[in-house]
C-alpha positions as CSV (number, residue, x, y, z in Angstrom):
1,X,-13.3,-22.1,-11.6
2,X,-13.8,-19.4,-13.8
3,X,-12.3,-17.4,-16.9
4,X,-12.0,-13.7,-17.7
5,X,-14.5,-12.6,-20.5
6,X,-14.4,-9.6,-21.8
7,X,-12.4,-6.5,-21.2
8,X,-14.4,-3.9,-22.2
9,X,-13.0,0.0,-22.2
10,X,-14.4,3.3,-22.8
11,X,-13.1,7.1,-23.3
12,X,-14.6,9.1,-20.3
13,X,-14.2,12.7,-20.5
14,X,-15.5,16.0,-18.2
15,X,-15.4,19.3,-19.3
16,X,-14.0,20.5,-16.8
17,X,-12.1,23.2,-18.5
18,X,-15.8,25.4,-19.2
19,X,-15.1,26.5,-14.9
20,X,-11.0,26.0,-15.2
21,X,-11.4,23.4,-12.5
22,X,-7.8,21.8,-12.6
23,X,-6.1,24.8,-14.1
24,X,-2.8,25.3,-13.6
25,X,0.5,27.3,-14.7
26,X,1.1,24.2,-17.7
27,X,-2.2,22.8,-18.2
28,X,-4.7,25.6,-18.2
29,X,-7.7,24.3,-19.8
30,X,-7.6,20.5,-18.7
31,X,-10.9,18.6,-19.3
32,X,-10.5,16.2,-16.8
33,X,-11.1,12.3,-18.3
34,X,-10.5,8.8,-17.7
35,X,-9.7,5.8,-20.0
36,X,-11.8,3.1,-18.0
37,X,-11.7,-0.8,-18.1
38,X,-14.4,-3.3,-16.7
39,X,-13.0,-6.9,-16.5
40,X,-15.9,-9.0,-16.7
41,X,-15.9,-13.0,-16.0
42,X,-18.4,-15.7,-16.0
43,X,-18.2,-16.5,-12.0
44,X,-22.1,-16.1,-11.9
45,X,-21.2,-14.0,-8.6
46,X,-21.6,-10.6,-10.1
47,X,-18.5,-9.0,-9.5
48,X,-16.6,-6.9,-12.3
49,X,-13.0,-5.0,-11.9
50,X,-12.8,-1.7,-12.8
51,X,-9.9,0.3,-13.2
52,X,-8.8,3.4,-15.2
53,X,-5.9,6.1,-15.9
54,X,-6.1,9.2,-15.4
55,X,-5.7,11.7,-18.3
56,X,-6.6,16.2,-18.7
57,X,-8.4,15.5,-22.1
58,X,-6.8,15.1,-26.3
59,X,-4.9,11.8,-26.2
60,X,-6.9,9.8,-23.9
61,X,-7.9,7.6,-27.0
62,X,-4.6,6.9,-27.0
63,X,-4.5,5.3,-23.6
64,X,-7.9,3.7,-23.6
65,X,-6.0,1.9,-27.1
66,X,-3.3,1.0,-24.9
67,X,-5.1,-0.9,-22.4
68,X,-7.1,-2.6,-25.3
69,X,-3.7,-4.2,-26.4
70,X,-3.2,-5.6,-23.3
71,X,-6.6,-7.8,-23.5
72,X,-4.9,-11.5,-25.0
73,X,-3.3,-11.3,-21.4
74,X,-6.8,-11.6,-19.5
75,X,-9.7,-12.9,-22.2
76,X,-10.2,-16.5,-21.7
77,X,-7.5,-16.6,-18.4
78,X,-8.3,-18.8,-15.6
79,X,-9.5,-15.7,-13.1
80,X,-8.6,-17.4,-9.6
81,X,-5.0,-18.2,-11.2
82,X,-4.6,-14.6,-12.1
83,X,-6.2,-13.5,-8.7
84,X,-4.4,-15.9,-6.3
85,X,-1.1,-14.8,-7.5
86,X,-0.8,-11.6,-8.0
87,X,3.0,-10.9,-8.0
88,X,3.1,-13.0,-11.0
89,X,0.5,-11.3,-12.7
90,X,1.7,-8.2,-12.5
91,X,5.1,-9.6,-14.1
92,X,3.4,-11.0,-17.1
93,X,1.9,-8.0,-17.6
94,X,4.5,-5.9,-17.5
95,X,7.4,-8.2,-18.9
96,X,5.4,-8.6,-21.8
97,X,8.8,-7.9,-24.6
98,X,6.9,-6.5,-27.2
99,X,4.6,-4.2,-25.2
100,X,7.5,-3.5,-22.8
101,X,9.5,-1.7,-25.9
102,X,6.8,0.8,-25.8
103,X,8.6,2.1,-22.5
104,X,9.9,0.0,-20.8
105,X,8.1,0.8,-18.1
106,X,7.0,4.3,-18.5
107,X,4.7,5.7,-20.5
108,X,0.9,5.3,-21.4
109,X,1.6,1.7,-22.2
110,X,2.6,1.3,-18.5
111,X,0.0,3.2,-17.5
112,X,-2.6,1.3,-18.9
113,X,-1.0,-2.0,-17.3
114,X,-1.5,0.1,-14.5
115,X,-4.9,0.2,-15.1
116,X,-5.7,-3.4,-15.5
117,X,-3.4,-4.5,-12.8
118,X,-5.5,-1.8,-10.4
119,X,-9.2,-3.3,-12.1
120,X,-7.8,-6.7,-11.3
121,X,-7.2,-5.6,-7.5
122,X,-10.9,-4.3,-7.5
123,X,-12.2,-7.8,-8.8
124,X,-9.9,-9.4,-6.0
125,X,-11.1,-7.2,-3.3
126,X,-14.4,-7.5,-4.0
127,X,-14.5,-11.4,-4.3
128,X,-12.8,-10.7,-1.0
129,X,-15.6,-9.1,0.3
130,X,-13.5,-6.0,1.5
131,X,-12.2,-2.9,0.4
132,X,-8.7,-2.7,-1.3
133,X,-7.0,-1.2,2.2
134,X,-8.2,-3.5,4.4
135,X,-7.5,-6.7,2.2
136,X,-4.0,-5.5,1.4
137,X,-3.3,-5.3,5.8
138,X,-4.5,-8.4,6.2
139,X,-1.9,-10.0,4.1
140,X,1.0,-11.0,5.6
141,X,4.5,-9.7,5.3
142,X,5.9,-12.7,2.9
143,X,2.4,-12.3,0.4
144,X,3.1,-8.7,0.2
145,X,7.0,-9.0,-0.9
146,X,5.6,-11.2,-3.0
147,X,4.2,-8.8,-4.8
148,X,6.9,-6.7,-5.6
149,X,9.4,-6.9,-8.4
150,X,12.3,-6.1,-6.7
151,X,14.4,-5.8,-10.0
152,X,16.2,-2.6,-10.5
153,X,15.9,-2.0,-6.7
154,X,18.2,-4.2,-4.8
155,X,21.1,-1.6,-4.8
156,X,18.4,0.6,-2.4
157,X,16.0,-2.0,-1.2
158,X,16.4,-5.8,-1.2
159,X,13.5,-8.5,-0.3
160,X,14.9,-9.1,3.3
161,X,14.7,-5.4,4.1
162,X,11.4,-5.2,2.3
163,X,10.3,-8.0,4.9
164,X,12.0,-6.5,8.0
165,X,10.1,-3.5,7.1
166,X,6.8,-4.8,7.1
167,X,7.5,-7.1,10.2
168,X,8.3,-4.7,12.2
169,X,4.7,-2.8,11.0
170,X,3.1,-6.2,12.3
171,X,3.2,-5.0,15.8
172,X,0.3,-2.9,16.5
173,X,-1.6,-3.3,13.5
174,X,-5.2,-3.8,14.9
175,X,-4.2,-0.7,17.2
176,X,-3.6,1.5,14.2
177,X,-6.3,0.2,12.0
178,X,-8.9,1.0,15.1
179,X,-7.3,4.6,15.3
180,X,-7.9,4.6,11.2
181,X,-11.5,4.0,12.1
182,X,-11.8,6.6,15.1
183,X,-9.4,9.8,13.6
184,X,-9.5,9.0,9.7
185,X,-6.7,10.1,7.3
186,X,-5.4,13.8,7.2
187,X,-6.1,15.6,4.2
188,X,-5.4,18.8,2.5
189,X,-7.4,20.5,-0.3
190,X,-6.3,22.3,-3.4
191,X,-9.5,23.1,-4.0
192,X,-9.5,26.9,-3.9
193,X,-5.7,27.0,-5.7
194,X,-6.2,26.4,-9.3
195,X,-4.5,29.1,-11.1
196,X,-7.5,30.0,-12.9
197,X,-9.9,30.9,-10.4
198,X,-10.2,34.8,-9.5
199,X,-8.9,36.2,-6.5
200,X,-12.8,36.1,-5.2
201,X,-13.1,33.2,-5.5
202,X,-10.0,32.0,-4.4
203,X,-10.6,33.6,-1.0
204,X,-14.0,32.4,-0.4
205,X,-13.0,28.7,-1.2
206,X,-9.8,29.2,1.4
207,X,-12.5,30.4,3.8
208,X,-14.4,27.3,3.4
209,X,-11.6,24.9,3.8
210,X,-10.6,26.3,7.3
211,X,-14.6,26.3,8.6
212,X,-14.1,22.9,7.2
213,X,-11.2,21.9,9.1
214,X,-8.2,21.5,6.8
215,X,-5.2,22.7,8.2
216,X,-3.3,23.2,5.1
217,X,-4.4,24.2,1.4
218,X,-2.2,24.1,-1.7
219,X,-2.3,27.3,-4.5
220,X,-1.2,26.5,-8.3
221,X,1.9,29.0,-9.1
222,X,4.2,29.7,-11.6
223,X,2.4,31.6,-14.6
224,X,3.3,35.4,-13.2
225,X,5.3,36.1,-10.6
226,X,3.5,39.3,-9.2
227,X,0.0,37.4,-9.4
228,X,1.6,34.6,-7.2
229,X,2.7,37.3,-5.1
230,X,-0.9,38.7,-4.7
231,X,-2.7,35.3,-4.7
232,X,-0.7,33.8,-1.6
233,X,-1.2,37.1,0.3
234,X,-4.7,37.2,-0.4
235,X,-4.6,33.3,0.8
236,X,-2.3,34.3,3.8
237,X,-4.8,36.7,5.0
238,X,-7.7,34.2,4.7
239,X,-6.3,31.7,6.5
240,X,-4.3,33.1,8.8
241,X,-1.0,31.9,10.1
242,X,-1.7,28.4,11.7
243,X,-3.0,27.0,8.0
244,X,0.1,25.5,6.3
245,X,0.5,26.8,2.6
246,X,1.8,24.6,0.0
247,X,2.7,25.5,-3.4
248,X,2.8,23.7,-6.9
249,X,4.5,24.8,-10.0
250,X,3.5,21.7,-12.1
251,X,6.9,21.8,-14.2
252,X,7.3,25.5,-15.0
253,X,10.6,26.4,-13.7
254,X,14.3,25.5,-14.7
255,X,16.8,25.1,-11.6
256,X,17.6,28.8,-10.8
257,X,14.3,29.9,-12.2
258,X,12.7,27.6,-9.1
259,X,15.1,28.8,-6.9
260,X,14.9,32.5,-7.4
261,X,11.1,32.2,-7.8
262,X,10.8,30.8,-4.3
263,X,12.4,33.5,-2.9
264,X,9.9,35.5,-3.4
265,X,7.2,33.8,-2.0
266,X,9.1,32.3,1.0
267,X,7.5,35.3,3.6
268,X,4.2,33.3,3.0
269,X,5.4,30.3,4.9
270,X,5.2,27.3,2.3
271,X,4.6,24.3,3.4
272,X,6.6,22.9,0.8
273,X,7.1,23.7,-3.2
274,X,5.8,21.3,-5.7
275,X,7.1,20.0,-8.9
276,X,9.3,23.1,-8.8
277,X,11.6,21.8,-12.4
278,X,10.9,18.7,-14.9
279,X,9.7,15.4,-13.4
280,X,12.2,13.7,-14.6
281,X,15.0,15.9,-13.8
282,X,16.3,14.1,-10.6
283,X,19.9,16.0,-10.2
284,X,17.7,19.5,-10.5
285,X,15.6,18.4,-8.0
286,X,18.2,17.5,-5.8
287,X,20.0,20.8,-6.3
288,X,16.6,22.9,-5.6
289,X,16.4,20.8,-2.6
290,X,19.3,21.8,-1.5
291,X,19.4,25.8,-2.2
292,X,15.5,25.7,-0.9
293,X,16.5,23.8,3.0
294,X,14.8,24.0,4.6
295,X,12.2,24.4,2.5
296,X,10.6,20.6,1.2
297,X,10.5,19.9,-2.3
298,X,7.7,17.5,-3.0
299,X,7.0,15.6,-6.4
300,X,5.6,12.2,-7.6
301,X,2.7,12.5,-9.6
302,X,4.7,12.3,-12.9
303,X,7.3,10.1,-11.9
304,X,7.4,7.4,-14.2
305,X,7.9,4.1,-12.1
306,X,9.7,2.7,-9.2
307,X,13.0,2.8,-10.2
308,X,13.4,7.0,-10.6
309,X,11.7,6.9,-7.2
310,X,14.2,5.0,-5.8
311,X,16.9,7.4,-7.7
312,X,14.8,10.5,-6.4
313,X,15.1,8.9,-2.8
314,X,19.1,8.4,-3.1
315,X,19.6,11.7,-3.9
316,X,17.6,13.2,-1.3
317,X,15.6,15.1,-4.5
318,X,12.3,15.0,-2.4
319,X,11.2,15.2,0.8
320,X,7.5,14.6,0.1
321,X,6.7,11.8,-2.1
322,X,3.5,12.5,-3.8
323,X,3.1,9.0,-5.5
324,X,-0.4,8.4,-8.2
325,X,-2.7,5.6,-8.3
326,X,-2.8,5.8,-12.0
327,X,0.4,7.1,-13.0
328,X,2.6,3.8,-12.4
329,X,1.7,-0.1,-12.9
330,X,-0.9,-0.2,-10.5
331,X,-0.7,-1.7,-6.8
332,X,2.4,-3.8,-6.7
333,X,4.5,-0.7,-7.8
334,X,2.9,1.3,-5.7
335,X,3.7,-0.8,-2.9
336,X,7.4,-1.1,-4.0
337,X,7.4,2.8,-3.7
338,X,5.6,2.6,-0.4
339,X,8.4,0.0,0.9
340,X,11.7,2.6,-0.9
341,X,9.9,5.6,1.0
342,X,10.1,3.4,4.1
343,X,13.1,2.9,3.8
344,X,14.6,6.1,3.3
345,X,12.4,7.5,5.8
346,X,10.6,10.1,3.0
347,X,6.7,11.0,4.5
348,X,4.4,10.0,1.7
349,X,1.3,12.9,0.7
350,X,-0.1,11.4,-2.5
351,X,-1.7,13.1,-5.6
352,X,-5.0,13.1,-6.1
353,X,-5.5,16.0,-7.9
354,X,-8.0,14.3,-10.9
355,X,-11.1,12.6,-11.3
356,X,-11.0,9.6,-9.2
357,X,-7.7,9.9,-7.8
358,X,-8.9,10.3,-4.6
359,X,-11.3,7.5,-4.1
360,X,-8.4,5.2,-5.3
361,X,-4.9,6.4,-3.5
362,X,-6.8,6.6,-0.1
363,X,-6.8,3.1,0.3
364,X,-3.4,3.0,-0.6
365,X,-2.2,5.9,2.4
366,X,-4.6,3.7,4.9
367,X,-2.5,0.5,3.7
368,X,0.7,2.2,4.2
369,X,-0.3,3.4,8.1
370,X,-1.9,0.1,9.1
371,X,0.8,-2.6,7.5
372,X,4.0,-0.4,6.2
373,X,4.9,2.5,7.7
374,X,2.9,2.4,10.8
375,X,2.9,6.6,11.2
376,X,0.6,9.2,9.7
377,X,3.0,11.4,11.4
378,X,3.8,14.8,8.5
379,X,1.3,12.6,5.9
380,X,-1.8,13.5,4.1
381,X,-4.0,13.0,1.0
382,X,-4.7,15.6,-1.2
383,X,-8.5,16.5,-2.1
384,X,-10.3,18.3,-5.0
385,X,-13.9,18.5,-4.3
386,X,-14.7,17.7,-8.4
387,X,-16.4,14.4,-9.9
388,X,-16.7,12.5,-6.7
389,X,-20.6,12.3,-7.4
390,X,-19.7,9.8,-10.8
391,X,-18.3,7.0,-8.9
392,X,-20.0,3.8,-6.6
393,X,-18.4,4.3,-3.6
394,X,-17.2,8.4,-3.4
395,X,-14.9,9.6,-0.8
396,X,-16.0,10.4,2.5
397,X,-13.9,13.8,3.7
398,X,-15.2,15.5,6.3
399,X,-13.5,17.7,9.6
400,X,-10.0,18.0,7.5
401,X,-9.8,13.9,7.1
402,X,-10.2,11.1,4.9
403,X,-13.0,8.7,6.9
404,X,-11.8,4.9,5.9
405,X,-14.4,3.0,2.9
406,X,-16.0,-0.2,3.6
407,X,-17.4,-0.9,0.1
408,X,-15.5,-4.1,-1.0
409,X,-13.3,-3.1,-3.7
410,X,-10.3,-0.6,-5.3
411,X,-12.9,2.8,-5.1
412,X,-12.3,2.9,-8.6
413,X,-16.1,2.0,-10.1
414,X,-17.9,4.3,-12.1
415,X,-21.8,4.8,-12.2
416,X,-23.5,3.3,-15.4
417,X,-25.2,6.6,-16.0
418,X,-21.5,8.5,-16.1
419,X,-20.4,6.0,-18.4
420,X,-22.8,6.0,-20.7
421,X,-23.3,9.7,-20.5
422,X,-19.4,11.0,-20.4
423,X,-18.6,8.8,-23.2
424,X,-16.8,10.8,-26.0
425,X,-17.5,12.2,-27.8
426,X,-21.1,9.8,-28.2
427,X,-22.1,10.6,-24.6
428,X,-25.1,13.0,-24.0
429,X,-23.2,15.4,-22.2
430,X,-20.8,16.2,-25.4
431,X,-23.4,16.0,-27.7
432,X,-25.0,18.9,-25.2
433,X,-22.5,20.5,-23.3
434,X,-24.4,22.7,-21.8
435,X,-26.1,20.6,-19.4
436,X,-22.8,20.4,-17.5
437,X,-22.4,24.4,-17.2
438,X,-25.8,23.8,-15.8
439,X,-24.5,21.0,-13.0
């Protein structure tokens, strides 16, 4: 037996904004950061979970202070009690009533739950000995309702449907974890898209990302009209027309400002439009969905938890769910999404448009094809090709696909040297920023 420690965190920060990597139409300067955890025990066996949220810069204090507060749940806590059940973890965590009033479940408080629920997954999977996808397909359809706090949901998606679900996916799991292993997991890059990158540069990265194989790219829009106009010819050119084109507005628009926007750059063939209106605006969503058909509206990233994705699903607001490894309460709401999009029969493509983002939802898409939703059919992850080079196990993306991690754990470990040099604003890197414009 064994107890939990210490949980210790740390503000991680990139300046990212010096090269407007991550720039879009709402956030033009984001300096991508983490607030990171490491849950440490005194098993003897060497294994630590490490988890984080995902933040663009100012504030992430505030969110390394909210995981801090949740630390009298896990210091001195039997760790194979925590570990073993999972679904009730998760509950304690998030039921907690005075932390809860802090959303309820939304918000950075429920992010950083998110955070610690995800860094306990790591610790699991790597006591496990495998990484996070694999361990979650080998559980069995009962351990993985188990998991799920179906409160809120049962008008949409009720335990028994959750279990006929994932039944059904029991049926040709080995098959489609061996075609994981052979074909990998379809991506697509936004690499060459953010909205701050000249129109040089834009076409050279587009260039790249078709010798590279991806057969679709996404472009940040919504800051000017006629430069959206110009950008997504220039990309249309580059690509030419067998390379889907996606779009994201990150939040700019209201209803018949998205709408009218859209019509614009329709001729361009979109693959789908992006955040087109507020994330939380699920009627406006559903009403751009419905003037845009056949267009797809896609959005996820800022949705704040299970229940407005069950909402967004209902309403037929989005036809690509684009749900965040960080941005909800870790794994078991995750999965809860995975099960409502299952459901309703909504592809998922998730966001992982931040530092480490990608090295954590992959497992999460690989889960869903293997044990949920059995089809990669319409799916893919997103890639940015930033940061990867600051974490223990990076991606592997290669020939338009994610290639499946074996490195026990969540994919969410950070190198000691990052932490100690990204630290803010202590680290070496802030106290010399130019080193990075030198990276």
């Amino acid at each position: 037996m064994s107890a939990i420690t210490a949980l210790e965190t740390f503000d991680i920060r990139f300046p990212t904004s010096q090269h407007l990597d991550g720039s879009d139409a709402m956030n033009p300067d984001p300096d991508y950061s983490a607030a990171y955890l490491i849950i440490r025990t005194d098993a003897g066996d060497g294994h630590e979970g490490h988890g984080f949220v995902f933040t663009i810069g100012r504030g992430n204090e505030i969110a390394v202070a909210a995981i801090h507060a949740v630390r009298h749940h896990l210091v001195g806590w039997n760790v194979e009690e925590l570990l073993g059940d999972m679904g009730a973890t998760w509950k304690r965590l998030v039921h907690d009533s005075q932390l809860r009033w802090l959303g309820p479940e939304k918000g950075v408080m429920h992010m950083a739950i998110g955070a610690v629920v995800n860094a306990l997954w790591d610790l699991k999977a790597k006591r496990a000995g495998l990484p996070l996808w694999e361990l979650l397909s080998r559980m069995s359809p009962e351990e993985l309702v188990s998991l799920v706090d179906f409160r809120y949901l049962t008008d949409a998606l009720t335990p028994d449907q959750a279990l006929e679900i994932l039944r059904r996916a029991e049926t040709g799991r080995a098959e489609r974890r061996a075609q994981l292993l052979a074909e990998g997991y379809p991506a697509y890059t936004t690499t060459p898209g953010w909205l701050g990158y000249s129109d040089e540069k834009l076409v050279r990265l587009a260039r790249e990302a078709v010798a590279e194989g991806y057969t679709q790219i996404k472009l940040k829009v919504g800051a000017s009209l006629e430069d959206d106009v110009r950008r997504l010819r220039l990309a249309r050119e580059t690509v030419g027309p067998d390379v889907r084109i996606a779009v994201d507005a990150n939040q700019r628009w209201d209803v018949e400002e998205a709408v009218e926007w859209m019509s614009w750059l329709a001729p361009f063939d979109i693959a789908w439009i992006e955040e087109p209106t507020s994330p939380d605006d699920i009627l406006g969503h559903a009403e751009i969905a419905r003037k845009l058909a056949p267009l797809p509206v896609a959005t996820g990233e800022h949705v704040h938890n299970r229940v407005m994705f069950k909402q967004f699903v209902q309403a037929g607001a989005l036809e690509v769910l684009q749900l965040d490894a960080t941005r909800v309460a870790g794994v078991n709401e995750n999965l809860a999404i995975l099960l409502l999009a299952a459901k309703f029969g909504v592809r998922v493509c998730p966001h992982a448009g931040g530092v480490g983002l990608c090295e954590a939802v992959q497992h999460l898409s690989m889960f869903d094809f293997v044990a949920v939703s059995g089809t990669k059919e319409g799916r893919m992850i997103e890639y940015v090709d930033h940061l990867h080079e600051h974490f223990a196990a990076p991606v592997d993306v290669h020939s338009g696909a994610y290639w499946p991690p074996f490195a026990p754990g969540a994919g969410t470990e950070m190198v000691a040297g990052t932490l100690a040099g990204y630290v803010f604003p202590a680290g070496q890197i802030w106290s010399a920023p130019s080193a990075f414009s030198q990276q």
